[in-house]
mmCIF file of the N, C-alpha and C atoms, coordinates in Angstrom:
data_MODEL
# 
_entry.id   MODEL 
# 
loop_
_atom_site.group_PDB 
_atom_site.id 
_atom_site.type_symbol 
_atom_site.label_atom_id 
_atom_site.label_alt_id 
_atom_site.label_comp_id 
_atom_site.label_asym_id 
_atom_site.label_entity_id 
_atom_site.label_seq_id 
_atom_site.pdbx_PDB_ins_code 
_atom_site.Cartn_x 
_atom_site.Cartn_y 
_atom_site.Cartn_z 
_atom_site.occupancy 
_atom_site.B_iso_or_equiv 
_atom_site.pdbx_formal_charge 
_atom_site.auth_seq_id 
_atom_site.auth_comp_id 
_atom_site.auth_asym_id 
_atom_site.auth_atom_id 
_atom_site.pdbx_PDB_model_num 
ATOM 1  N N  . UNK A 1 1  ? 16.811 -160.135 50.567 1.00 0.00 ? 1  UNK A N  1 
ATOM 2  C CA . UNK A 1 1  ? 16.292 -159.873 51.915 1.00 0.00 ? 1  UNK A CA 1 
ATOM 3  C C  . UNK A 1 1  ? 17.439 -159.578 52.870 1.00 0.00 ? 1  UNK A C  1 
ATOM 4  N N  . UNK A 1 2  ? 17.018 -158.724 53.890 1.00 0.00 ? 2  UNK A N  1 
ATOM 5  C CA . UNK A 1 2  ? 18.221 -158.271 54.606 1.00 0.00 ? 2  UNK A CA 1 
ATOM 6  C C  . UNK A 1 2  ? 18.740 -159.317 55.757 1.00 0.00 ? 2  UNK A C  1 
ATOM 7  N N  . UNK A 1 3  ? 19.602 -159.546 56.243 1.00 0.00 ? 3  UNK A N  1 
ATOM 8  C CA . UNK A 1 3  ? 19.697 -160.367 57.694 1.00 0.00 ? 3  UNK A CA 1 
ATOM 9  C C  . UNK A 1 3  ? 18.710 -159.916 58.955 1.00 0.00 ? 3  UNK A C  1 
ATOM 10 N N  . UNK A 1 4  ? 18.183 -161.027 59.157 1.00 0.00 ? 4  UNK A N  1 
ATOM 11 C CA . UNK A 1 4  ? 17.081 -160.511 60.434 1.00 0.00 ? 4  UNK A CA 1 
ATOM 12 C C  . UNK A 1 4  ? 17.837 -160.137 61.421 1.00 0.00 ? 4  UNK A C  1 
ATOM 13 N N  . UNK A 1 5  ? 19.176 -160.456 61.910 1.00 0.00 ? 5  UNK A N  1 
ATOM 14 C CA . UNK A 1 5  ? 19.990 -159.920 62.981 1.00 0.00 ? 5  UNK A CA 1 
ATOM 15 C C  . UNK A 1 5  ? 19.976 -158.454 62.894 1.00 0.00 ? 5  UNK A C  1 
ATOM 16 N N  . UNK A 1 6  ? 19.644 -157.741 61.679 1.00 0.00 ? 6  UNK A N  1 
ATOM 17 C CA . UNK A 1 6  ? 19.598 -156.082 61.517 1.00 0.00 ? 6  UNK A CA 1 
ATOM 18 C C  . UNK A 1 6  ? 18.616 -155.513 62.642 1.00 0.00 ? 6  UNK A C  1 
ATOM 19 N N  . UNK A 1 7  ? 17.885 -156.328 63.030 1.00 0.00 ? 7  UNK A N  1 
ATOM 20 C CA . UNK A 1 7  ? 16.468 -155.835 63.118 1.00 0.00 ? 7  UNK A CA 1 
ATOM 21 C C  . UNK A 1 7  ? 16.147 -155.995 64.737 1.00 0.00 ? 7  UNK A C  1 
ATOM 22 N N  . UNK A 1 8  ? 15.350 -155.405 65.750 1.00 0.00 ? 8  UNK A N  1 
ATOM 23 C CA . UNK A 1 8  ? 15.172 -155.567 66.837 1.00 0.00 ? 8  UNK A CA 1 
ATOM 24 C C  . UNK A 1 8  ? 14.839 -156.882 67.032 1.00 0.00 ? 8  UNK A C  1 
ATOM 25 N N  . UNK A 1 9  ? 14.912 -157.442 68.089 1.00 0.00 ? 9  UNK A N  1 
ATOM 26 C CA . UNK A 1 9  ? 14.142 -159.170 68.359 1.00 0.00 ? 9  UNK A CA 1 
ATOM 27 C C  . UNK A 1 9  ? 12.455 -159.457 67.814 1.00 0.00 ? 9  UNK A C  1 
ATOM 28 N N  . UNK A 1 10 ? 11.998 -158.567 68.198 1.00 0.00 ? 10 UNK A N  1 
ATOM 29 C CA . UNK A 1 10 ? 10.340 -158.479 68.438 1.00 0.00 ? 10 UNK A CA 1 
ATOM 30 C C  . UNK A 1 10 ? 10.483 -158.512 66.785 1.00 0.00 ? 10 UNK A C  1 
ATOM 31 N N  . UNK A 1 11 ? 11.374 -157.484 66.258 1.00 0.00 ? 11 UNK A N  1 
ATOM 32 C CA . UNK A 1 11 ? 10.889 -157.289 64.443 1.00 0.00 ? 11 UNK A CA 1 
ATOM 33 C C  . UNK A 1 11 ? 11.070 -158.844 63.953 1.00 0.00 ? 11 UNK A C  1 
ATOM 34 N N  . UNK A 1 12 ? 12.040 -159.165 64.623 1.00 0.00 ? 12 UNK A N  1 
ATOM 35 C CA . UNK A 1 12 ? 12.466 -160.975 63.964 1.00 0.00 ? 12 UNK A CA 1 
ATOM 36 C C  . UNK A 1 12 ? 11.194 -161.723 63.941 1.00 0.00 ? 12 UNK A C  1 
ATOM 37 N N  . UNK A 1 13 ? 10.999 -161.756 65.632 1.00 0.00 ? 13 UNK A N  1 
ATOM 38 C CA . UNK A 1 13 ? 9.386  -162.684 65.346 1.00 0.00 ? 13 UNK A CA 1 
ATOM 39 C C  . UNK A 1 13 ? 8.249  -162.131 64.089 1.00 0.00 ? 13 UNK A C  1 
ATOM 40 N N  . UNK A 1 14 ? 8.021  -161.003 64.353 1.00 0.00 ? 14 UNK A N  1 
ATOM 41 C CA . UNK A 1 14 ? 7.162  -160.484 63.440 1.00 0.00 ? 14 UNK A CA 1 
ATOM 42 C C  . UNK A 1 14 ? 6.991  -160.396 61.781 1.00 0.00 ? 14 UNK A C  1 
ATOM 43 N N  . UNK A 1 15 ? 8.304  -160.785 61.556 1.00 0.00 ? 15 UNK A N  1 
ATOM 44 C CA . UNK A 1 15 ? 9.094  -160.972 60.174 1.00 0.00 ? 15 UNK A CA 1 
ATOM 45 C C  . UNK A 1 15 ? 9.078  -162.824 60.261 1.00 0.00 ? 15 UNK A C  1 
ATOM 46 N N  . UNK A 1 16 ? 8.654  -163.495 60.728 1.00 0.00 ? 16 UNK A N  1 
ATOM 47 C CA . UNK A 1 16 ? 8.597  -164.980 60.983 1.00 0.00 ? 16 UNK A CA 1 
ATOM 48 C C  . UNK A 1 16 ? 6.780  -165.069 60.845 1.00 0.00 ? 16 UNK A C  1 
ATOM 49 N N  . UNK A 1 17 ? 6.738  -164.937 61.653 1.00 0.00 ? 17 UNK A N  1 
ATOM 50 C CA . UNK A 1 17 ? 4.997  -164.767 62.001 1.00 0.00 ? 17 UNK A CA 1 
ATOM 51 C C  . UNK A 1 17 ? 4.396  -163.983 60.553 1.00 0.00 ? 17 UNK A C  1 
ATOM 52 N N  . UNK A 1 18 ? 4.970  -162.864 60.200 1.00 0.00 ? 18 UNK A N  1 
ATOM 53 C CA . UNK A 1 18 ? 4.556  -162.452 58.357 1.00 0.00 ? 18 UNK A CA 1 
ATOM 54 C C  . UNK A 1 18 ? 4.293  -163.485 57.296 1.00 0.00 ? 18 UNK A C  1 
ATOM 55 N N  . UNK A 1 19 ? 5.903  -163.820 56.955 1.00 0.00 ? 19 UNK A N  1 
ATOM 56 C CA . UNK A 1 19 ? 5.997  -165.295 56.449 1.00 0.00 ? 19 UNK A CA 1 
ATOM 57 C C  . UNK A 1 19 ? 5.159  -166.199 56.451 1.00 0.00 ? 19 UNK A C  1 
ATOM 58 N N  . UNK A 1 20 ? 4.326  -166.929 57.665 1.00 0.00 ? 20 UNK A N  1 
ATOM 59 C CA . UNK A 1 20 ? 3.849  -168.132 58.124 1.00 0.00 ? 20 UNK A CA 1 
ATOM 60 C C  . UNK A 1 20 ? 2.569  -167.688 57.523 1.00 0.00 ? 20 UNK A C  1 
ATOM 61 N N  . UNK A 1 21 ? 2.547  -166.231 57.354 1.00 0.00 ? 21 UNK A N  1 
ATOM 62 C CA . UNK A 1 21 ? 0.687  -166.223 56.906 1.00 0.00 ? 21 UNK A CA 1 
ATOM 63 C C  . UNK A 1 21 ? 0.770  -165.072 55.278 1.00 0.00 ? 21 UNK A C  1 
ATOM 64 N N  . UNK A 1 22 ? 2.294  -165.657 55.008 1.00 0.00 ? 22 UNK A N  1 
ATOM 65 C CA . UNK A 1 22 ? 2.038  -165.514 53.080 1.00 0.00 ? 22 UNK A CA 1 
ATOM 66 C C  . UNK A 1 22 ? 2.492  -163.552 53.069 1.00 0.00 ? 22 UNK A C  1 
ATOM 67 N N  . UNK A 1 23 ? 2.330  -162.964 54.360 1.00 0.00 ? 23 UNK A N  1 
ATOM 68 C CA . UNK A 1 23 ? 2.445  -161.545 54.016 1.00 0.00 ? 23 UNK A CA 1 
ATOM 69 C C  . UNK A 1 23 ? 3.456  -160.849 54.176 1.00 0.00 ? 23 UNK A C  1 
# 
């Protein structure tokens, strides 16, 4: 998996919030 720091802020949450619901 890549470092979430790559990624805009909003993508971070959204890449957290994915996770929490398995997808």
């Amino acid at each position: 998996m890549e470092p979430l720091d790559a990624y805009e802020p909003w993508v971070q949450s959204f890449a957290v919030f994915n996770s929490a619901v398995g997808g």
